[in-house]
C-alpha positions in Angstrom: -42.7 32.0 29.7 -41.6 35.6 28.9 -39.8 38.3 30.6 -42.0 41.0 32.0 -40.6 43.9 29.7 -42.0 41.6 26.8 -45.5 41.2 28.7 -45.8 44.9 29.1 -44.7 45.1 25.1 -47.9 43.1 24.5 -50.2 44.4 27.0 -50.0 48.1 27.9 -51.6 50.2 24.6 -51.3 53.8 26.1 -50.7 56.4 23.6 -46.5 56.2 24.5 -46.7 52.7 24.5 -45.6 50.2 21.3 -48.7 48.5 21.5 -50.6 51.6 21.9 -49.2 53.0 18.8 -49.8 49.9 17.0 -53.8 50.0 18.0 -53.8 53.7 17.3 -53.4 52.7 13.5 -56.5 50.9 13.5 -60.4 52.0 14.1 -61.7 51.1 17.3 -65.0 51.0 18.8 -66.1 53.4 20.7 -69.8 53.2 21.5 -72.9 51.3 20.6 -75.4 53.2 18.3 -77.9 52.1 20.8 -75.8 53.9 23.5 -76.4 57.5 22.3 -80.5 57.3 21.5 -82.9 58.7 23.4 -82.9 63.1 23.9 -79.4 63.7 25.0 -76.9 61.4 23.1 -73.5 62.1 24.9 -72.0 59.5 26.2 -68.5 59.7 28.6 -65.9 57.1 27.0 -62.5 55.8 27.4 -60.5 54.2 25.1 -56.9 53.1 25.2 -56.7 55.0 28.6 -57.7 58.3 27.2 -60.5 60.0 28.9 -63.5 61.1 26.0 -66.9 62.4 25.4 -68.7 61.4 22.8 -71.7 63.2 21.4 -73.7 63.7 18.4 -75.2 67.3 17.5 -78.4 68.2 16.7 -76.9 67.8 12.9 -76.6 64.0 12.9 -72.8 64.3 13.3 -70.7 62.4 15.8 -68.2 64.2 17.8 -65.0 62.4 19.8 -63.3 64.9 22.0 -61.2 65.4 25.1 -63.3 64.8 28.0 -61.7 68.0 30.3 -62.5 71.0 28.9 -59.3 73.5 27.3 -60.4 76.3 29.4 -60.4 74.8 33.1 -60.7 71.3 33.1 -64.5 70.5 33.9 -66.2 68.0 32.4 -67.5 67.7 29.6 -70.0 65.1 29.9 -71.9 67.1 31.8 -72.3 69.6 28.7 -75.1 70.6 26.9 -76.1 70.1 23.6 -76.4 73.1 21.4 -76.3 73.5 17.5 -73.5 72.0 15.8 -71.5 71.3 19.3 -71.2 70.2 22.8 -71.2 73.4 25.1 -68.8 73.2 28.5 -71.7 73.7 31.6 -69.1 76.1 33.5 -68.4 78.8 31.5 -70.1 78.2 28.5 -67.4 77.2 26.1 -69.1 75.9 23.0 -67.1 73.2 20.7 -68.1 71.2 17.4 -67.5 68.1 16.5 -64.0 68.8 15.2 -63.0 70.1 18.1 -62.2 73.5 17.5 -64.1 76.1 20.0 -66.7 78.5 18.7 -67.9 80.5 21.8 -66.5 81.8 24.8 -68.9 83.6 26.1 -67.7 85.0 29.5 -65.0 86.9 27.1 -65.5 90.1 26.2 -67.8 91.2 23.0 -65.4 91.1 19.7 -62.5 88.3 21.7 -61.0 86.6 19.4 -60.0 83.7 21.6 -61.7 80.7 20.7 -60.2 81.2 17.2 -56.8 79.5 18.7 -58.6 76.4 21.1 -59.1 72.8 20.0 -60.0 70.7 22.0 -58.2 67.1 21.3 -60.8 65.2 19.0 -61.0 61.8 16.8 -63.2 61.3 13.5 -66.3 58.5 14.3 -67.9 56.6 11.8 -71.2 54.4 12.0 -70.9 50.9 11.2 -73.1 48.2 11.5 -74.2 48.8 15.3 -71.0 50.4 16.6 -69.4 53.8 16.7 -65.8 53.1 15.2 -63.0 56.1 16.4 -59.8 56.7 14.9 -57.3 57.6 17.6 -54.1 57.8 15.5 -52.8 60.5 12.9 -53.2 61.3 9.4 -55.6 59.4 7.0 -57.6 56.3 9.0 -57.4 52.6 7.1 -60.1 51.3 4.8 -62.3 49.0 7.1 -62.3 45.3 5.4 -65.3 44.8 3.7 -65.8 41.3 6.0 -68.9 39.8 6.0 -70.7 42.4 9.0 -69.8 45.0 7.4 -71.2 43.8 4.2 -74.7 42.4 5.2 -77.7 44.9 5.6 -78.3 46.0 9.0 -82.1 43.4 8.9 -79.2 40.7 9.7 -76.8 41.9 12.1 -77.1 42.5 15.8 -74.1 44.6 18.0 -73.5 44.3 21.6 -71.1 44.5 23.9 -69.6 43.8 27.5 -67.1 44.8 30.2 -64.7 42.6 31.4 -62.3 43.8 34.1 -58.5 42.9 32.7 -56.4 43.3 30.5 -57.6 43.1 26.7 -54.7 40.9 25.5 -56.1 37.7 28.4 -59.5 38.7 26.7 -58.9 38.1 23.3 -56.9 35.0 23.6 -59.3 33.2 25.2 -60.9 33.5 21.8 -58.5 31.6 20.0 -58.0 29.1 22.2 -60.6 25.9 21.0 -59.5 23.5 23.4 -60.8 25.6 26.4 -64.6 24.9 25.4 -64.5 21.4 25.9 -63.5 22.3 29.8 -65.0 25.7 30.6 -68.3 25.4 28.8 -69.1 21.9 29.4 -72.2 21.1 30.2 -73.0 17.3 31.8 -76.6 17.4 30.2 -77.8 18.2 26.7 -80.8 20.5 26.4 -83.3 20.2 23.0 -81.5 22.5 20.2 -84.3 23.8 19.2 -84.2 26.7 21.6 -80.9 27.5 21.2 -81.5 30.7 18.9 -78.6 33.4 20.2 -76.7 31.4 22.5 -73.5 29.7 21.6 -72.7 26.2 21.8 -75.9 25.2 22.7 -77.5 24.3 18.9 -76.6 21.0 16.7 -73.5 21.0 14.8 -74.0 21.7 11.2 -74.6 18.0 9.3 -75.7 15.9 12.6 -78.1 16.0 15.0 -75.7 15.7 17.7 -75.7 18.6 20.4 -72.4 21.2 20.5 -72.8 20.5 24.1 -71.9 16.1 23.3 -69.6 17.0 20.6 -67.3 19.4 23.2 -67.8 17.1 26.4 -66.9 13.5 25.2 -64.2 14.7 22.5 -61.7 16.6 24.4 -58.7 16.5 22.8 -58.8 18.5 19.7 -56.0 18.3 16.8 -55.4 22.4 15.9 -54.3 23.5 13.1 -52.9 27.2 13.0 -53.0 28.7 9.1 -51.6 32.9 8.4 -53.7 34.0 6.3 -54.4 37.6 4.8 -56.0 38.9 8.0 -54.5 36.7 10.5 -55.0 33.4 11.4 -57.4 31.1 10.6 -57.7 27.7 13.3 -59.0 24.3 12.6 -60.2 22.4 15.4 -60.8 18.5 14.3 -62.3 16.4 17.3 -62.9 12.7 15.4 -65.8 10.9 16.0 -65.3 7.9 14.9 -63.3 6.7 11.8 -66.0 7.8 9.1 -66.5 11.1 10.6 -64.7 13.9 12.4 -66.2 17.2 13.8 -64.6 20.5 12.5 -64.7 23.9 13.7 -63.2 26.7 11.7 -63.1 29.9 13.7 -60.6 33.1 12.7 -58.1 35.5 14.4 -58.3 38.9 12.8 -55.7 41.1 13.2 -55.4 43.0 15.7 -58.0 42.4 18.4 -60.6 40.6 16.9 -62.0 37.0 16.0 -64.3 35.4 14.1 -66.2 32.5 15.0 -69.2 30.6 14.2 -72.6 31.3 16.3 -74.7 28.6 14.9 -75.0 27.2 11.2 -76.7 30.8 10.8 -75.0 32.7 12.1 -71.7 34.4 13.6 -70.3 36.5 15.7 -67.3 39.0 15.2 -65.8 40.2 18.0 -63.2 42.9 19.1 -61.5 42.7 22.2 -61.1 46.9 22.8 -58.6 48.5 26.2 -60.5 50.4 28.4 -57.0 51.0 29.8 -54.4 48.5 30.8 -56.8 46.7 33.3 -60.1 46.9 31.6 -62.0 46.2 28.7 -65.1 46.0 26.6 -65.8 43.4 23.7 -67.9 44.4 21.0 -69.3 42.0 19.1 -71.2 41.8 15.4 -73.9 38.8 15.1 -74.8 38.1 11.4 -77.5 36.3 10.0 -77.1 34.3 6.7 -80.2 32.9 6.7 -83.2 35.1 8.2 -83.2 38.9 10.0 -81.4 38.9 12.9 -84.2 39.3 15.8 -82.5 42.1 17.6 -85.2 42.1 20.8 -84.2 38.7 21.4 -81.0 39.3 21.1 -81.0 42.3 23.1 -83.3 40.8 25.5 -81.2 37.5 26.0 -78.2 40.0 26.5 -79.3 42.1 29.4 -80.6 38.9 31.6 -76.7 39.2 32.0 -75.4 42.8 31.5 -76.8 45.5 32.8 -76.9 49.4 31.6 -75.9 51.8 31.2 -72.3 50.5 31.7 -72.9 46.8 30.1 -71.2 45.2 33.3 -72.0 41.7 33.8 -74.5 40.9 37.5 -72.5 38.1 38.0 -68.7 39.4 38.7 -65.9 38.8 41.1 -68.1 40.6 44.0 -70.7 37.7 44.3 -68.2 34.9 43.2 -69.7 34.9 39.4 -72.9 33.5 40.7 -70.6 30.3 41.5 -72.7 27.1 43.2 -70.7 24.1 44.1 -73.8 22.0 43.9 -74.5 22.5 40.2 -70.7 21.8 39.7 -71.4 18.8 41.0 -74.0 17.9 38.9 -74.4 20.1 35.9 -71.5 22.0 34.3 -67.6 22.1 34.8 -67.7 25.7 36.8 -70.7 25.9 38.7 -71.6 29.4 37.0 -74.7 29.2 35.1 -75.0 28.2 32.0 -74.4 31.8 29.8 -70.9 31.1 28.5 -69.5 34.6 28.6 -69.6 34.2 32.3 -67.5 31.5 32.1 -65.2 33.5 29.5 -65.3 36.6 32.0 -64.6 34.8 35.2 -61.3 32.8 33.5 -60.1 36.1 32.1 -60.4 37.8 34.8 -59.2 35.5 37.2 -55.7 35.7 35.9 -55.5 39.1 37.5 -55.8 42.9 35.8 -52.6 42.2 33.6 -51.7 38.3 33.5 -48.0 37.8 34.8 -46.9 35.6 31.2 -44.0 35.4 32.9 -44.9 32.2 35.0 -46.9 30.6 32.5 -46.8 27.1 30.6 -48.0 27.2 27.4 -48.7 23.3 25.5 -49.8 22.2 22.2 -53.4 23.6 22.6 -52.2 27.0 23.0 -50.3 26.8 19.4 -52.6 29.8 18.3 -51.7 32.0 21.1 -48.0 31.8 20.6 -48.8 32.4 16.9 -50.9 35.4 17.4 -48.4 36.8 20.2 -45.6 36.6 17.4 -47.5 38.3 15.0 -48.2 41.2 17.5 -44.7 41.5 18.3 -43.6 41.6 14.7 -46.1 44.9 14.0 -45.5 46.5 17.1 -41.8 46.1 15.6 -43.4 47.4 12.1 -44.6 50.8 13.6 -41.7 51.3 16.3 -39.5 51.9 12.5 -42.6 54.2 11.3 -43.8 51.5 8.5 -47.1 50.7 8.3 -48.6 47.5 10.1 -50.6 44.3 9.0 -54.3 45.1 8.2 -53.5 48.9 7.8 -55.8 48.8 4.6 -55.9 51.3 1.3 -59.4 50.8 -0.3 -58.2 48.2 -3.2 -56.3 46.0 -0.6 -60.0 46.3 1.7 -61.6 45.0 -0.6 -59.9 41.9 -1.0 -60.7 40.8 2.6 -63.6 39.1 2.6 -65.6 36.8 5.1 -63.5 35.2 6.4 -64.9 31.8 6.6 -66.1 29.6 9.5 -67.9 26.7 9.5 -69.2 24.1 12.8 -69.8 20.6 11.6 -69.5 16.8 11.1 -68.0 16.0 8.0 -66.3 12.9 6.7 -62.8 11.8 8.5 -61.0 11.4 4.8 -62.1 15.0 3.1 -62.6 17.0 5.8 -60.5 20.0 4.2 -62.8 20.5 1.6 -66.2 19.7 3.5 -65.5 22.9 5.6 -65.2 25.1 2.6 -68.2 23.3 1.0 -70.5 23.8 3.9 -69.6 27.6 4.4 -69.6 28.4 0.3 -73.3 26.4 0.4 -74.3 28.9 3.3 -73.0 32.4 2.0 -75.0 31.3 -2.1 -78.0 31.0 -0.6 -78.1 33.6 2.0 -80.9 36.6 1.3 -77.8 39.0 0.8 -74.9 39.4 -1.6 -72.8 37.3 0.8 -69.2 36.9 -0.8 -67.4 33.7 -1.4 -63.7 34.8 0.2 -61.5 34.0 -3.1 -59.5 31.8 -0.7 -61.6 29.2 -0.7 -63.0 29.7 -4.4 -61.4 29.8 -7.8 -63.2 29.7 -11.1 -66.4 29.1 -9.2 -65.4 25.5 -7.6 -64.6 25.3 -3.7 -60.8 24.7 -3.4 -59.5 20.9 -2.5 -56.6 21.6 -0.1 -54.3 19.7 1.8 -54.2 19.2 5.7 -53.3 22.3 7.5 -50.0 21.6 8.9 
């Protein structure tokens, strides 16, 4: 349990807040690329509770700005698009992507005005799928040159997805393995062959055997928590038998992100982003180690779920999350259908708009959490003395993050440390693109032979 100044430490990120100072030093995304296609890309946004509009001009360039325009206050959304800026629908007021204003046109000929008005504005960047915005001051961090930012855009695949809460409840239950064995159980396997995009539903890398068997009848997982140099790294071991134990390596990267496996293909990196205090949107990263990502698909598989232009989920706390008692009866632990980020978005949000941590219990399983929550603490601390936090990046130290590694398999019960290394090394040499072997688990060109994770 904690005291409820220390939840509001963790949880509230606007821009007076600790925390919000703390995610103000990182880049955050703002948008999907998709979201601002089509003839009039401007797109209203808000991120860590301030109210934006984001456009790009009829340059290529990407503009972040106050949504409520410096003269009056109207909206800015509503603008038009003309040359190198975004032009106020009221009066006219034209501003560029920077910010500053070039035209106001109700002034009289020769007015000098518009020389002294900016309106309040952020840089954006394009990276693989997503609009990234820098909300805090003076030069932004190097972004980690992690394995979706590195492959070529043929294998990656960006979505994203509202969820009404708090982001901290969002994240966590991200770095949380024992939950899937509960939450996304599912009393029947289907055949793996059709499980192309969706998560826990393929074979576990080395077997045969079904993600769905390997989470239902071993439900007691041994985690191990590991710092690492991005944050954590977690090791979930459910034994089979005595020969052979099932491993799953998934990541924490720091600060609102994780890194887990999709498949034996593929993976998913995925940022947990504040709306404001009681909303959110993840965005996540698929990449493809094998063949192209197929993006309809993908896409196509997405929006059964979420639907545009506001990527809100059709089944959500109006209509009960499509719950049905009978098929919890007889065909998964919730009753919800079987797309897991229903699951995910239900538990989340089911805690309420900011979870009261004050009340709550936290066991063995949840050894990660406490982890990551001491972690967030400690930079929050970092930035509240004007020193610069964990994962604030200069190019050299960016490029030193690599991967990081995950890996879903059955390995042997006596070597299991190094069969998890082995598997994801063997995937990254003989993907189609210069995927890196993270110098963690790689020196001199042989896959390190560590210990247990204690």
């Amino acid at each position: 349990m904690m005291s409820q100044e220390q939840n509001d430490l963790i949880t509230r990120t606007g821009a007076k807040d600790p925390c919000g100072k703390l995610m103000r030093m990182y880049w955050q995304p703002a948008a999907l690329v998709d979201e601002l296609q089509g003839p009039r890309p401007i797109r209203a946004v808000k991120l860590l509770g301030e109210d934006l509009v984001l456009f790009r001009n009829e340059q290529g360039r990407y503009g972040l700005i106050a949504r409520h325009c410096a003269h009056r206050g109207a909206d800015l959304a509503f603008g038009r698009l003309e040359g190198s800026g975004l032009r106020c629908a009221f009066h006219g007021w034209l501003f560029d992507a920077s910010g500053q204003c070039l035209e106001t046109p109700a002034e009289p000929k020769g007015s000098t005005l518009c020389q002294g008005i900016r309106q309040r504005a952020y840089p954006v960047v394009e990276k693989s799928g997503i609009l990234w915005a820098y909300l805090g001051e003076g030069t932004p961090p190097a972004f980690p040159e992690i394995d979706c930012f590195v492959a070529p855009d043929s294998h990656t695949f960006a979505f994203k997805g509202h969820i009404n809460c708090n982001w901290l409840q969002a994240l966590e239950v991200g770095i949380d393995p024992s939950h899937a064995s509960f939450l996304h159980r599912f009393f029947e396997d289907e055949d793996t062959s059709g499980a192309y995009g969706k998560q826990f539903r393929g074979a576990s890398a080395g077997s045969d055997m079904p993600m769905t068997k390997i989470l239902r009848e071993y439900d007691r997982p041994i985690i191990n928590v590991e710092h690492t140099e991005y944050g954590l790294r977690l090791i979930a071991l459910r034994e089979i038998d005595d020969e052979r134990t099932h491993v799953r390596v998934t990541n924490q990267l720091f600060p609102h992100a994780f890194v887990i496996p999709m498949s034996t293909e593929m993976t998913i990196t995925q940022w947990h982003v504040p709306v404001d205090d009681e909303n959110c949107y993840w965005y996540a990263i698929f990449t493809s180690y094998s063949t192209p990502v197929d993006k309809t698909k993908m896409r196509d598989q997405r929006l059964e779920l979420y639907e545009l232009p506001d990527y809100r989920s059709r089944k959500n706390k109006s209509n009960d999350y499509g719950f049905d008692p009978h098929e919890q009866a007889i065909a998964t632990f919730t009753g919800m259908g079987s797309d897991i980020n229903v699951h995910d978005q239900w538990a989340v949000e089911s805690m309420g708009a900011i979870q009261d941590r004050t009340s709550e219990h936290l066991g063995q399983a949840d050894k990660a959490i406490v982890q990551y929550r001491r972690m967030l603490r400690q930079e929050i601390e970092k930035v509240s003395l004007g020193e610069k936090p964990f994962m604030f990046l200069d190019a050299a130290h960016a490029k030193s993050i690599q991967g990081p590694a995950t890996m879903d398999g059955i390995g042997p019960t006596r070597g299991w440390e190094a069969f998890w290394m082995e598997v994801d090394v063997t995937r990254r040499r003989g993907a189609p693109w210069a995927a890196p072997v993270p110098q963690e688990i790689e020196i001199d060109g042989k896959v390190r032979r560590l210990r247990a994770v204690e």
